[in-house]
N, C-alpha and C positions, 0 to 999 in steps of 0.2 A: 179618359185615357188610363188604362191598366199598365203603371211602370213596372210591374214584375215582368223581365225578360227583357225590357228594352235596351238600348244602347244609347248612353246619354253622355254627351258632351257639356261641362259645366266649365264654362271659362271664369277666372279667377278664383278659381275651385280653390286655390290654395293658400285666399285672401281672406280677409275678416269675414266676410259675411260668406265667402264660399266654403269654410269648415262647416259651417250651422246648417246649409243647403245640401253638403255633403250626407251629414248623419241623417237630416230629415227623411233623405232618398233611399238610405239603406234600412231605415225604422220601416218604410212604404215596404220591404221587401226588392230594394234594389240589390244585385250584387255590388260588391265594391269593383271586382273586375269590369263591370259592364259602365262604370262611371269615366269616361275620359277628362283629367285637366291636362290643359295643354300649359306647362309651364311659360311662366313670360320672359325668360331670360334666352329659352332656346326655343321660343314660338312667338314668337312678335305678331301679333294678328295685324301687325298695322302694312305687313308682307302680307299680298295676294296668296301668294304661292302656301302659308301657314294656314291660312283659313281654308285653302280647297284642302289640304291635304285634313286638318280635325274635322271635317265634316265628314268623311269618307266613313261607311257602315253604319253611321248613327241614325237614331229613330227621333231623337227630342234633343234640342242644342235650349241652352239656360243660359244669356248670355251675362255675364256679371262683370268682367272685366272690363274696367274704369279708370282713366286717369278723374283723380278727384282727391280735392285741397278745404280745408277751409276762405275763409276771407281772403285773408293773406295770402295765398295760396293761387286763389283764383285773380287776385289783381296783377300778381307776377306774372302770373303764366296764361295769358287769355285764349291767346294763341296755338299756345300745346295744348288746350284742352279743348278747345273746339275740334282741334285737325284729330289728335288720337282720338277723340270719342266718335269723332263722324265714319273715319274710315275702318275703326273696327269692327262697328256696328253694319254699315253700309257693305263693307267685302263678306263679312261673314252671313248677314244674313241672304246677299246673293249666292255666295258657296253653297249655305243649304239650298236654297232655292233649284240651285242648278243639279244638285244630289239627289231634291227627291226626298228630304226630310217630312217628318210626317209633322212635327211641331215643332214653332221656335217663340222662346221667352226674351221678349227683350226687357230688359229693367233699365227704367226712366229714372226721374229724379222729381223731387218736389221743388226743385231751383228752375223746372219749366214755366211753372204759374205765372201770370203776368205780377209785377212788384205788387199792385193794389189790387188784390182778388179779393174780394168778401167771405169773410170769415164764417162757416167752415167751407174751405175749397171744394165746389162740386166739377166733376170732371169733364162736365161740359162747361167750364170758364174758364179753362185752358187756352184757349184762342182768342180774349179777352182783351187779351196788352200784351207789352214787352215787358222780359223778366226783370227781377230788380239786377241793377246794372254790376254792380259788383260778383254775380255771378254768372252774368248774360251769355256768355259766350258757350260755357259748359250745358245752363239749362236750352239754350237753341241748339245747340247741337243731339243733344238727347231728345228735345221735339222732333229733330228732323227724322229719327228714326221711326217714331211714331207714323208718322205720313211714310213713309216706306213699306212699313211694315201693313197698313191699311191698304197701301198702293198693290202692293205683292199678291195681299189676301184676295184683292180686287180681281187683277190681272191673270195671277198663275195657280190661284188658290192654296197659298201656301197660307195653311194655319199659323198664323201670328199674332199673339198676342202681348199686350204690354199694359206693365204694371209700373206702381209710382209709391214708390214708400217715401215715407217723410226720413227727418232725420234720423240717423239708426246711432243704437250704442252701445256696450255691453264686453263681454270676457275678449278679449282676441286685437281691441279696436287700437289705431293707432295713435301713439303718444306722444309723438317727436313734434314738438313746439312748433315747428317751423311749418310744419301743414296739417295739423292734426284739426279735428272739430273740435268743437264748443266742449261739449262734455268729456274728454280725454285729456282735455288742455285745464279744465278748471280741475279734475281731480288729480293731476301733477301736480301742478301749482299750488292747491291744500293740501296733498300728503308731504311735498316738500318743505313747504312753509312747516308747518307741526315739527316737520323734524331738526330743521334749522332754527327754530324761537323764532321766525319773521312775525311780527304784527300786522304788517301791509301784504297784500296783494292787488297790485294793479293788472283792471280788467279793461278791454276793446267796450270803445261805444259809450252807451248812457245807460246799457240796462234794462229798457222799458221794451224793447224788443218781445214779443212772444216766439215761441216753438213748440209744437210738438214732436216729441222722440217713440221711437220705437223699438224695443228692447232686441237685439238682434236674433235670436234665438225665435221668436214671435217672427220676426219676417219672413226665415225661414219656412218657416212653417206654413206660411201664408203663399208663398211662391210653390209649393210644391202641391198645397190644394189646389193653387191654380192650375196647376201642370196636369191634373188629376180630371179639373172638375172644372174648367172655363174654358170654351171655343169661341170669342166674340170680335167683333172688330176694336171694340171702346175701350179705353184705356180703363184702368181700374186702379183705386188709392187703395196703399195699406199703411196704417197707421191703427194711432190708441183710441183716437177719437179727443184727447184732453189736448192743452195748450197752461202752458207754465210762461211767465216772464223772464228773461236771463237774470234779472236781479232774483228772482225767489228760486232757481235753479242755483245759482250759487252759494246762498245759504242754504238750503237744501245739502248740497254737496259739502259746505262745511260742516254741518252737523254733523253728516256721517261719519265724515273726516278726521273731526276733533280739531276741526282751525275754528280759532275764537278769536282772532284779529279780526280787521276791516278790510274793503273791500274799496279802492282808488279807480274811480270810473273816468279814463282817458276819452274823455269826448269829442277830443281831437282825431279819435277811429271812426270808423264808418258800423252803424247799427245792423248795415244789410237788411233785407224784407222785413217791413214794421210785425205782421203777424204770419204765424201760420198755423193752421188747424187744420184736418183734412174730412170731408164727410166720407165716411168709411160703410154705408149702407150697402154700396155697390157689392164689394169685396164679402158683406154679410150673408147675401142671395147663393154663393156658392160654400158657406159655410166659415168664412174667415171671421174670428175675434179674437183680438190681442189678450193676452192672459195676463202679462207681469205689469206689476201698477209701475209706475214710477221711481218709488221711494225701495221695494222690493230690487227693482234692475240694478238701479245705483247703487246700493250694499252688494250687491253681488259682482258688481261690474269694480268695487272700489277695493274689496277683498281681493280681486283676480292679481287687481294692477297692485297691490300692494305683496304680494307672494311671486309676482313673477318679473318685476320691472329691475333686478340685478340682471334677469337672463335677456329681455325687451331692449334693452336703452342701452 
């Protein structure tokens, strides 16, 4: 697909990972005029009536807009995040459907995987098990799109496809304790700590947990080759390929940090899915690989939130 000249609708365009999918599109030779985000304050996708109307003249819909918490996050709110993720997805990709869209992106989640997938996740063990339970509700809801979006391609040939990034993180991402991820949450808690003299910080869990991240910038990038250079039915991971343990991500993050305290592992939280690593070959066949190491995003990701969290929080 040549996106010079198209008319694209980017939902959550105005959200962490929708700035990075923004510029990627206009780098392609997108106009910025030809990019619609439908603001979520006066466009509720979770209204019928919002999604026929953004769909209306467009050629390629990206859809990124997501209710989406951490742990915490997701054990309060099971509920709202199954019902908004199913019905924005569900309404909008019917809107296209019923428009006449030539393509539509739908972005999954790596909280679909069944809890005990074998390490590295390939995307045919998706249908494996049931997700791990403390995110269950949000990663079945984002599967169901996937069988929709197979279902459509099947029925009305509507080009759809969907992608599965692991965890993302990086300049933009969100820091408010109360539902932020892993990595946004630990680099508050050592830039504050540093600044307050705390010796302690108490972390969720035991630690031994794995994850791999993916620098947001990178995903981008990887979404918009898809957009470019993938027509298939199969779902497709993007990710680094690597996995870290949350105890050596945390030191990690201190170092950068400059926290030389310790680190108080409440084990009385829930660890959430013991591993995750994703096999990322799929995503390689149309040209995708991650470029920022780890160590690289996290200095850049910890500079951001250190120069800009007076104007954030």
């Amino acid at each position: 697909m040549d996106l010079k000249g198209k008319k694209i609708l980017l939902t959550g365009g105005d959200g962490f990972l929708g700035n990075f999918v923004f510029r990627e599109l206009v780098g392609e030779g997108v106009r910025e005029a030809d990019i619609r985000i439908p603001h979520h304050i006066e466009n509720d996708l979770r209204i019928w009536e919002n999604c026929a109307e953004a769909v209306k003249g467009v050629d390629l819909v990206i859809h990124l807009a997501a209710s989406v918490g951490g742990i915490g996050f997701n054990q309060r709110n099971p509920g709202v995040l199954f019902y908004d993720n199913v019905i924005m997805g569900a309404q909008l990709m019917e809107a296209a459907r019923g428009q006449g869209v030539e393509k539509f992106i739908q972005i999954g989640t790596v909280c679909a995987y069944p809890k005990f997938t074998p390490v590295p996740f390939k995307e045919e063990n998706l249908w494996d098990g049931y997700p791990e339970e403390t995110n269950a509700p949000y990663g079945v809801a984002k599967k169901a799109l996937l069988v929709m979006a197979q279902a459509y391609r099947e029925q009305y040939g509507l080009n759809a496809i969907y992608l599965l990034p692991v965890n993302l993180y990086g300049p933009g991402d969100n820091f408010d304790l109360e539902n932020s991820h892993v990595i946004p949450a630990l680099i508050r808690k050592c830039v504050e700590a540093v600044e307050s003299g705390a010796g302690q910080i108490t972390l969720w869990g035991t630690g031994t947990p794995t994850r791999e991240f993916l620098y947001v910038e990178d995903c981008a990038r990887g979404i918009v080759q898809a957009a470019m250079k993938y027509d298939h039915p199969e779902p497709v991971n993007l990710g680094s390929g690597t996995e870290i343990s949350i105890r050596d991500l945390a030191q990690l993050i201190a170092e950068i940090s400059g926290f030389s305290g310790e680190f108080v592992w409440d084990v009385a939280r829930p660890d959430g899915q013991p591993r995750r690593c994703l096999d990322t070959r799929r995503a390689e066949q149309f040209g995708f690989k991650a470029k920022f190491a780890l160590q690289e995003g996290l200095t850049r990701t910890i500079q951001w939130y250190q120069e800009n969290r007076s104007r954030i929080l």
